[in-house]
C-alpha positions as CSV (number, residue, x, y, z in Angstrom):
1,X,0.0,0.0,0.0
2,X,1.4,3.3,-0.9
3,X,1.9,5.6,1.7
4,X,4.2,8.0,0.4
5,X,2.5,10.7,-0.4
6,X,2.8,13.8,1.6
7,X,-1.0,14.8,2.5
8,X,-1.0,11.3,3.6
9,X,2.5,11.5,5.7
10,X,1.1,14.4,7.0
11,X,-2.3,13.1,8.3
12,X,-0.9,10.1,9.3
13,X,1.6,11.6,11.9
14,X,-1.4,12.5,13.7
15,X,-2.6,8.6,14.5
16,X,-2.2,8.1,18.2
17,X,-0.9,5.2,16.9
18,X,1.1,5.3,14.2
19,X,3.4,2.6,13.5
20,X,0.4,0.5,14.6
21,X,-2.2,2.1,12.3
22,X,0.8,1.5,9.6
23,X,1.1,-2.2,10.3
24,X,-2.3,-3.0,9.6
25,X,-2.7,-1.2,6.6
26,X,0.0,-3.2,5.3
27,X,-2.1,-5.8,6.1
28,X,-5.5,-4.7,4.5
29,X,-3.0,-4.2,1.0
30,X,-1.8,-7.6,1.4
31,X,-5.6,-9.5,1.1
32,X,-7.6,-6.4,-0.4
33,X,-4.7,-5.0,-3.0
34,X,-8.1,-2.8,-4.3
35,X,-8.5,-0.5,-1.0
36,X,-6.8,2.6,-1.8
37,X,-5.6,5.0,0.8
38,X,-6.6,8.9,0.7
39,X,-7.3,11.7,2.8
40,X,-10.3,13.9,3.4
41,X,-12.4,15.6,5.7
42,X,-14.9,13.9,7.8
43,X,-17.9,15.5,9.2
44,X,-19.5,13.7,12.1
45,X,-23.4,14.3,13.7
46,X,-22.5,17.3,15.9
47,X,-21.3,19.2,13.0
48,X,-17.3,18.9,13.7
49,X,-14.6,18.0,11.5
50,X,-11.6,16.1,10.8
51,X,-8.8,15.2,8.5
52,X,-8.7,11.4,8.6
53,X,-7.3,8.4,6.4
54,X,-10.2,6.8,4.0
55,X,-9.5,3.3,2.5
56,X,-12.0,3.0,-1.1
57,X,-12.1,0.3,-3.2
58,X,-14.1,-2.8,-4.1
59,X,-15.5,-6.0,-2.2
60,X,-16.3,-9.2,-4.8
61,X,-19.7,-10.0,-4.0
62,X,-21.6,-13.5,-5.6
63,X,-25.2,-13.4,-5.8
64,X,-28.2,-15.0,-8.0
65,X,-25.1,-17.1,-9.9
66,X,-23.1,-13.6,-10.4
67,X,-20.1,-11.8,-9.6
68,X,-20.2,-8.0,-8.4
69,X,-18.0,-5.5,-6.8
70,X,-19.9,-3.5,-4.6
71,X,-17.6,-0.1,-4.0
72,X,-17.4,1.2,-0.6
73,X,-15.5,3.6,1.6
74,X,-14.0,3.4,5.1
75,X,-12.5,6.1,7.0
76,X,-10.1,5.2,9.6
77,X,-10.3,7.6,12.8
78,X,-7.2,8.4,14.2
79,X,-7.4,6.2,17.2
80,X,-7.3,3.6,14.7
81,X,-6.8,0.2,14.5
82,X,-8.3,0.4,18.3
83,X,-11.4,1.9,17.1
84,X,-13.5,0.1,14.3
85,X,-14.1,2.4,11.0
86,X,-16.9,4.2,10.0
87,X,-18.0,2.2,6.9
88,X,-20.5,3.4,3.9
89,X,-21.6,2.2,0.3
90,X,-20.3,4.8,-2.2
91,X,-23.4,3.5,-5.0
92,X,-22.4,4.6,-8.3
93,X,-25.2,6.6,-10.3
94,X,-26.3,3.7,-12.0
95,X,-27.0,1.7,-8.2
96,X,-29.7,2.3,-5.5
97,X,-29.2,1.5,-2.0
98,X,-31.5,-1.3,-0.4
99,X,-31.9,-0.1,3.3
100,X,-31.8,-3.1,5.9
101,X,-31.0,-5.0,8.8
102,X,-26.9,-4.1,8.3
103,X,-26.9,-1.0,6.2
104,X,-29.3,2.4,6.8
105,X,-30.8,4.6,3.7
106,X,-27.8,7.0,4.3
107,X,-25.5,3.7,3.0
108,X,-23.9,3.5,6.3
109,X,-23.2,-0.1,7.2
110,X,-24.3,-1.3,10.9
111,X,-22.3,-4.9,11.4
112,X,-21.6,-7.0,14.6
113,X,-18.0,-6.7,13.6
114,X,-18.2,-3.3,14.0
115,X,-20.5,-3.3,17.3
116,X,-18.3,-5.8,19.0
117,X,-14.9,-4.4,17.7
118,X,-11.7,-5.3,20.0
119,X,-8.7,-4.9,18.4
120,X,-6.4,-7.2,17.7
121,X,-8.9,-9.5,17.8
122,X,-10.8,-7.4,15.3
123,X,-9.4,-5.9,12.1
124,X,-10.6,-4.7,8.9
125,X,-9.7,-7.7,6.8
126,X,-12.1,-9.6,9.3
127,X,-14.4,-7.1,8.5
128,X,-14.4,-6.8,4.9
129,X,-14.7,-11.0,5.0
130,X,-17.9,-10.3,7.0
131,X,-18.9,-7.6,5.0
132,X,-18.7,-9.8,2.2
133,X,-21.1,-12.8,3.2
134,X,-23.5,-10.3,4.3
135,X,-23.7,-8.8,1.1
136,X,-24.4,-12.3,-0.4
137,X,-27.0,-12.8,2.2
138,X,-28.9,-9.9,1.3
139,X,-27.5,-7.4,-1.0
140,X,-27.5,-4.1,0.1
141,X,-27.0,-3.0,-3.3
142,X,-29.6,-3.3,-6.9
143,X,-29.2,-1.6,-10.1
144,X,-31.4,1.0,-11.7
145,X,-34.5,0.1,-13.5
146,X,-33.9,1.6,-16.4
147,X,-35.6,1.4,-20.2
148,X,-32.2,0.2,-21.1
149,X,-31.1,-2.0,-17.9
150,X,-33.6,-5.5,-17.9
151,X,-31.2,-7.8,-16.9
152,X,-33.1,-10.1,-14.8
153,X,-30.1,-10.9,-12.8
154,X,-29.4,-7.5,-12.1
155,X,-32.9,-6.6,-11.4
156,X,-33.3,-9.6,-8.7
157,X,-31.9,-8.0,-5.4
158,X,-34.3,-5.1,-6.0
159,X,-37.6,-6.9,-7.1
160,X,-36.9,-9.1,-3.9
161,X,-37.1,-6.0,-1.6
162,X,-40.4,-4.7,-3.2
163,X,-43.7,-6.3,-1.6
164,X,-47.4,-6.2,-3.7
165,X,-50.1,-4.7,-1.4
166,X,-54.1,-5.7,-2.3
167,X,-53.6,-2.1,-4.6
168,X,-50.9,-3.4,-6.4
169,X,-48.4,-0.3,-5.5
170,X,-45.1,-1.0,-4.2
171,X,-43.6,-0.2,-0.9
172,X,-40.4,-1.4,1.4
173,X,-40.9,-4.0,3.7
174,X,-39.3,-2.4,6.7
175,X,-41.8,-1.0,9.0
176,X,-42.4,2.3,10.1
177,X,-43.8,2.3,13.3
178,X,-40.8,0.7,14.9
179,X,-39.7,0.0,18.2
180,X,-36.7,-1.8,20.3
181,X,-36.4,-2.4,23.4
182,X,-32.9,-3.2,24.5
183,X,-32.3,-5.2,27.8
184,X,-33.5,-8.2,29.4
185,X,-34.9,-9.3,32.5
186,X,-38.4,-8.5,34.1
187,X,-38.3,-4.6,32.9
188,X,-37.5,-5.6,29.1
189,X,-39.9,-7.9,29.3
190,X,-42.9,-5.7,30.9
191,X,-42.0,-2.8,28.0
192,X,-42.1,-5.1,25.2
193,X,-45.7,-6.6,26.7
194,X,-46.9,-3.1,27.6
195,X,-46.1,-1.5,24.3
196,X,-47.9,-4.5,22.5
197,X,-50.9,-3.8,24.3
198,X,-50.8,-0.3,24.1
199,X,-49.3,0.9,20.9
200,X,-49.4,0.6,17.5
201,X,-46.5,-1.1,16.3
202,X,-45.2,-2.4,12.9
203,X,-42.0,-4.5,14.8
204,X,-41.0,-4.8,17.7
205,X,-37.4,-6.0,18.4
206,X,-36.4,-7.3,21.9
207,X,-32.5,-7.1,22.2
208,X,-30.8,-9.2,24.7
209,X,-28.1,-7.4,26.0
210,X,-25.4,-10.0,27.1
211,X,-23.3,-7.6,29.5
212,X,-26.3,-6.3,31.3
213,X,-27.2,-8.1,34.8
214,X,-31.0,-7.9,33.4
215,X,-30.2,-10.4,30.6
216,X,-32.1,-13.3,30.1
217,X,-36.5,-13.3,29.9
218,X,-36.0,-13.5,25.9
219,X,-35.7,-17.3,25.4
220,X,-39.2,-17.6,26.2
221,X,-40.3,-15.3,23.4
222,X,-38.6,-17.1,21.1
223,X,-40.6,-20.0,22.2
224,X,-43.8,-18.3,22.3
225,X,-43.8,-16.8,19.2
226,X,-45.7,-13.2,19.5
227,X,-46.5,-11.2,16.4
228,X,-44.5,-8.5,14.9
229,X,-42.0,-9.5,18.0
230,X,-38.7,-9.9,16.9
231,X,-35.9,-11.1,19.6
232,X,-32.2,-10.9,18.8
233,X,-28.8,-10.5,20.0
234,X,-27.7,-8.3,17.6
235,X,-27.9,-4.4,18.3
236,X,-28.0,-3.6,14.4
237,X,-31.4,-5.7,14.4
238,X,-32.6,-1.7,15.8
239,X,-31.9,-0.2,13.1
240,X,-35.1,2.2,11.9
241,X,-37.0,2.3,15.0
242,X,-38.4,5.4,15.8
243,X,-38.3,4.6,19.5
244,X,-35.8,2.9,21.6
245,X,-36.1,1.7,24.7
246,X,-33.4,0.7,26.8
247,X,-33.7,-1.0,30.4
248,X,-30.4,-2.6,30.6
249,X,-28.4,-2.1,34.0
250,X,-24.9,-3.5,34.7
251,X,-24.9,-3.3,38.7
252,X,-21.5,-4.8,39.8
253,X,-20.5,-5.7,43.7
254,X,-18.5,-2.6,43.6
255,X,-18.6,-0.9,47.6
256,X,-19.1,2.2,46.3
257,X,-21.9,3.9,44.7
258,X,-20.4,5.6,42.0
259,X,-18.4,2.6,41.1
260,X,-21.4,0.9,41.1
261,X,-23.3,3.5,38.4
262,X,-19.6,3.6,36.5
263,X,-20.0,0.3,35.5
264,X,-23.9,1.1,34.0
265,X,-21.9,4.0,32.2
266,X,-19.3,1.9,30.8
267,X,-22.2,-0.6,29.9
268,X,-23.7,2.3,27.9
269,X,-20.7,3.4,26.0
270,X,-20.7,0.1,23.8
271,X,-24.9,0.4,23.4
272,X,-25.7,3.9,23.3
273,X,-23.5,5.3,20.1
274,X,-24.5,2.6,18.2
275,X,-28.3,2.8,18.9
276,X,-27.9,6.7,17.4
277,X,-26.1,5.5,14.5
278,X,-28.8,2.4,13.5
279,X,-31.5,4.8,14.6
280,X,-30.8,8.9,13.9
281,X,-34.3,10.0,14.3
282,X,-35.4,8.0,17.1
283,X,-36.2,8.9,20.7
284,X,-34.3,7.9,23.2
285,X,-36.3,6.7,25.9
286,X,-34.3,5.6,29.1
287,X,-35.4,3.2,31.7
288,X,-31.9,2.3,33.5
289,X,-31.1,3.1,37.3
290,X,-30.5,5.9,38.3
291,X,-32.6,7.6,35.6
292,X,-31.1,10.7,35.9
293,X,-27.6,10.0,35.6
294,X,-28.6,7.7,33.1
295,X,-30.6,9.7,30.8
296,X,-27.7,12.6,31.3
297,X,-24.9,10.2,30.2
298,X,-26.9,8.9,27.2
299,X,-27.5,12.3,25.8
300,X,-23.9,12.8,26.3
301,X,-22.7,9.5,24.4
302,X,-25.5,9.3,21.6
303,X,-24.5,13.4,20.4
304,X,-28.4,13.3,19.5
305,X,-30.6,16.5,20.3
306,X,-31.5,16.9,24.2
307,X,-35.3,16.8,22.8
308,X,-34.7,13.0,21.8
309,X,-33.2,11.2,24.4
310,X,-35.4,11.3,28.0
311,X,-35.5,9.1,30.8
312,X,-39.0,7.6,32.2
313,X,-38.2,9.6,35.1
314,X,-41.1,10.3,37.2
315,X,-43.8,9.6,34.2
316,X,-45.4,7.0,36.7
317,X,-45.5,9.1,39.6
318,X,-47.1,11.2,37.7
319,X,-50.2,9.5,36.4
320,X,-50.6,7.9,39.9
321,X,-51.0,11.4,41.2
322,X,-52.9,12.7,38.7
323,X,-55.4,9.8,39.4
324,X,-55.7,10.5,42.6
325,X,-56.2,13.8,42.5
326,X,-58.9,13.3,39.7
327,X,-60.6,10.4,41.7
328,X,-60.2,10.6,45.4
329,X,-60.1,14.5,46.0
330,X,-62.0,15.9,42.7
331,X,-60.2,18.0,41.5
332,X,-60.1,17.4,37.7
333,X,-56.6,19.3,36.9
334,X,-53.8,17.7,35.7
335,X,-50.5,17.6,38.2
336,X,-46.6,16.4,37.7
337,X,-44.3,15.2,40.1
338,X,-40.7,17.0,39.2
339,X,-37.3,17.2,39.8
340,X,-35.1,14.0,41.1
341,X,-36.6,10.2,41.3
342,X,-36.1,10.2,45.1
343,X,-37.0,11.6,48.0
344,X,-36.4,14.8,47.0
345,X,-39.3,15.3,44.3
346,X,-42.1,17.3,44.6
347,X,-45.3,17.8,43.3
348,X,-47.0,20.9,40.4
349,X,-50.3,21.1,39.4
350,X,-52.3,23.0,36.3
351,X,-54.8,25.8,36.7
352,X,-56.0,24.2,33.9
353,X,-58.8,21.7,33.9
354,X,-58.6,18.2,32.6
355,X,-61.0,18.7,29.8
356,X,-60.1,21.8,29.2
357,X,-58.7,23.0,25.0
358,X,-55.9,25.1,26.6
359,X,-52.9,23.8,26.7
360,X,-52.0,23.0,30.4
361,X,-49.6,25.3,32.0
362,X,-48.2,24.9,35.1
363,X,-49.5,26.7,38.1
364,X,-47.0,28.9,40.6
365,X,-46.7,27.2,44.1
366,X,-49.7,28.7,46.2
367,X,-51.4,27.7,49.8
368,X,-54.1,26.4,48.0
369,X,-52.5,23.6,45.9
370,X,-49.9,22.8,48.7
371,X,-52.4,20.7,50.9
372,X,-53.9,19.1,48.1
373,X,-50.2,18.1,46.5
374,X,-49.1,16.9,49.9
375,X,-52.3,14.8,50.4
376,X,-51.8,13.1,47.2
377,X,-47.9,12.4,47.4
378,X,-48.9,10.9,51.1
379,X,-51.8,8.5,49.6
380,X,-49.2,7.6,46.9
381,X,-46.5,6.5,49.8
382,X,-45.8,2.4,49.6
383,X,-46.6,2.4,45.8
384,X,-43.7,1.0,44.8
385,X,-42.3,1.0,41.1
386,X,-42.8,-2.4,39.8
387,X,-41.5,-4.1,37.0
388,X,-45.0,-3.8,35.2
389,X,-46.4,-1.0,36.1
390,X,-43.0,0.8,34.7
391,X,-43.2,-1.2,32.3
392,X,-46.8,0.7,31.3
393,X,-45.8,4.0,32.1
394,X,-42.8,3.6,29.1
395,X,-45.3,1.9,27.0
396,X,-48.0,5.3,27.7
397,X,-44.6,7.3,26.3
398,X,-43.7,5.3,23.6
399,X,-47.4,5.5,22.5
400,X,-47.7,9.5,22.9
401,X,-44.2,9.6,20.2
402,X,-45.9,7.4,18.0
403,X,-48.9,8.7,17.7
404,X,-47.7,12.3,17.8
405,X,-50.7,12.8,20.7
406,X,-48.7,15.8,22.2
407,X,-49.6,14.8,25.8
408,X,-47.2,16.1,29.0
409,X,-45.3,13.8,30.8
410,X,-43.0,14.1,33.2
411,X,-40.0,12.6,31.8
412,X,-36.3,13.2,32.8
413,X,-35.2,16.0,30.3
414,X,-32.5,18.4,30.1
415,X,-33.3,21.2,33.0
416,X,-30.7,23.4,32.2
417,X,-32.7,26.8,31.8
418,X,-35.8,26.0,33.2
419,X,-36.8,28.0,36.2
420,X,-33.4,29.6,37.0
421,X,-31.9,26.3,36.8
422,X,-27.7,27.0,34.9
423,X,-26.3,23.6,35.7
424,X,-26.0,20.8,32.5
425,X,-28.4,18.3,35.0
426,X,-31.2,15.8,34.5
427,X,-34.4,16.1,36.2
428,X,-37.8,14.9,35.0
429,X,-39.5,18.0,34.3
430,X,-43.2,18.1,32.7
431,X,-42.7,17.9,28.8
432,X,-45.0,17.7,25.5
433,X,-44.3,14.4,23.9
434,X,-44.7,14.1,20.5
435,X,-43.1,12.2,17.3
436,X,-39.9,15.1,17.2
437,X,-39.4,14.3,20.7
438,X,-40.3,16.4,23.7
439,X,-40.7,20.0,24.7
440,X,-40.6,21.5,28.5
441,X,-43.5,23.5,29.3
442,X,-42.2,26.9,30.9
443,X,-40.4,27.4,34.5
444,X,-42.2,28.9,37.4
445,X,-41.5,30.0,40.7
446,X,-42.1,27.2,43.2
447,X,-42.6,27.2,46.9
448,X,-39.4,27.7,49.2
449,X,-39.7,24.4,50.0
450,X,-40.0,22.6,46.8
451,X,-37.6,24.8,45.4
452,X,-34.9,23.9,48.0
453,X,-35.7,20.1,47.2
454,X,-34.8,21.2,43.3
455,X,-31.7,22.6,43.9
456,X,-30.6,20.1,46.2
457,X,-31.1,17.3,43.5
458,X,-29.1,19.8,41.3
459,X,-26.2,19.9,43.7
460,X,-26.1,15.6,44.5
461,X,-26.4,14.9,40.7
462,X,-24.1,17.1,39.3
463,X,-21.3,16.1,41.7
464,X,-22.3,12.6,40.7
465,X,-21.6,13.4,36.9
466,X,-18.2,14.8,37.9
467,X,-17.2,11.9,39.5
468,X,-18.1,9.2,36.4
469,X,-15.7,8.6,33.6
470,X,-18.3,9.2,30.3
């Protein structure tokens, strides 16, 4: 592989690991003499750039009784070989790209080679071999149908992706109401059943997380069959959903408790990037303990927009206090518990009625809600948060993004800004979900005492973010 030339010299001295990175591109040249090396720029979500290495070429693909070389182009960060590369199709302007299980409609390829990368165990000759037998699985390439082009061969990979309805038009067969729930255990298990009963789905994907202490609860779906249920061990198997749900925890018999939540966060870093790469318009919707820290960490490792990643927070709290409100004392106004799930939230309520067309804002702290909030949050003592009944309160979420229903819940959020709040914390603050996510409803000025409950949530988590290793 030729290395020799001075924009690549240059960007090259700039691998944290050089002489390693040089090794293995001497060995990529050796099996795959077609990857050529360049430079360029690479833009990633948040907008930044950088000059990287990009290895293009051709993999030989057989399909239908035919050869193909399907281009494609990997750029090599400069942490690499210890970091996997970001892979894409480069279609040529006679090919369309066939968006799947390991490839999204951008032509970025999602494989477990890449998910479960550990180098030297991993390398991109490994990967390029896997690449290959995927691509003779399924092709994630088809030519153009073209007056010209009716090679029936050439033509099969995309007629197999097309689907007849009753009308006779075409469409793709991946779904569009899509959801994945990642995690086992008793949680993953009461989402997935809630959001069946609840929601409108098109698939739902159960993914078994391995690592996570929840595992396990998905062998039984594969033996009960459910509809539209998929169950899988393989993170790309997200790919398309426009919500994710993730309940895995990690809890280790670490002594202290911020070892204990570092080893959730180092859980995170191998799930959460890759769940905003498969899925780039999805929400976010986090279930893991503590939910705060959780939800904070996740926005902070999937680079997506704070209105699409929230925690289910105090959502349950929430309806149970509404209910009670509603039922037991009559008072037929929506109300939100806020702030930290602990001891330390409190409890808002609208001056606007339940059945009311206004939108509901909330109401300032006064002596005439207090009693009533302080009543309900005492009736609501010994609930505790079960499997299942969290397990409905994500499944009332999930349904409210789906449906674009613009309800407000009280999901963890980003609360920097709201009510005189300036530090980068999570707290479940009341919020407008619909299918772009979710939107706070304004600040006000709460009592003294709920307000001194706030900012002491502010204070304990932040500290705790300072201490964890993102």
């Amino acid at each position: 592989m030729d290395l020799s030339s001075e924009k690549i010299q240059r960007i090259l001295s700039k691998y944290k690991f050089h002489d390693v990175a040089i090794e293995e591109l001497q060995k990529i040249h050796r099996i795959y003499p077609g990857m050529k090396p360049s430079t360029g720029t690479y833009t990633f979500s948040d907008s930044t750039q950088k000059d990287l290495l990009k290895l293009m070429g051709t993999v030989p693909v057989k399909y239908g009784g035919r050869s193909y070389n399907f281009p494609i182009l990997l750029w090599l960060m400069d942490s690499f070989p210890f970091t996997p590369p970001i892979c894409l199709l480069k279609p040529t302007s006679n090919m369309v790209i066939r968006e799947g299980k390991h490839v999204d409609g951008g032509g970025r390829l999602h494989l477990p080679g890449l998910h479960n990368w550990d180098y030297p165990k991993s390398s991109v000759v490994g990967l390029l071999n896997e690449m290959i037998a995927k691509f003779e699985e399924d092709p994630p390439l088809s030519s153009k149908t073209t007056g010209e082009n009716k090679d029936p061969h050439e033509l099969l990979a995309f007629v197999s992706n097309l689907n007849l309805n009753d009308g006779g038009s075409r469409h793709h067969d991946h779904p569009n109401n899509k959801v994945s729930v990642i995690g086992g255990g008793d949680l993953g298990m009461a989402s997935v059943m809630s959001i069946l009963s609840k929601c409108k789905v098109d698939k739902l994907v159960f993914i078994d997380v391995a690592e996570s202490s929840t595992k396990g609860g998905s062998t039984d779906l594969e033996i009960f069959t459910l509809p539209k249920v998929e169950v899988s061990r393989d993170m790309s198997a997200s790919v398309g959903s426009r919500v994710v749900v993730v309940t895995a925890n990690a809890w280790s018999s670490e002594q202290s408790y911020v070892s204990v939540v570092q080893t959730n966060v180092d859980l995170y870093r191998g799930i959460i990037p890759n769940l905003a790469r498969l899925s780039p318009n999805a929400v976010l919707l986090i279930a893991s303990q503590p939910v705060d820290i959780m939800t904070h960490v996740a926005w902070r490792q999937s680079c997506l927009p704070p209105t699409r990643v929230i925690g289910a927070g105090c959502n349950l709290d929430s309806e149970r206090l509404s209910h009670i409100l509603d039922i037991n004392l009559n008072t037929h106004k929506p109300a939100w518990v806020i702030g930290e799930l602990s001891e330390n939230k409190v409890a808002v309520m609208s001056h606007i009625g339940l059945n009311s067309s206004v939108q509901p804002e909330i109401a300032a702290g006064s002596n005439s809600t207090k009693p009533l909030l302080d009543r309900s949050l005492e009736m609501m003592k010994n609930r505790g948060q079960r499997s299942w009944s969290v397990g409905l309160s994500i499944a009332d979420i999930t349904n409210s993004i789906l449906t674009d229903k613009n309800k407000i819940h009280s999901v963890t959020t980003l609360a920097q800004g709201w009510g005189g709040i300036g530090t980068e914390v999570f707290l479940s603050l009341p919020c407008i979900m619909g299918s772009n996510g979710s939107m706070r409803l304004a600040g006000v000025s709460l009592g003294q005492e709920e307000d001194s409950k706030l900012r002491e949530s502010v204070t304990s988590l932040s500290n705790l973010m300072g201490q964890l290793k993102i």
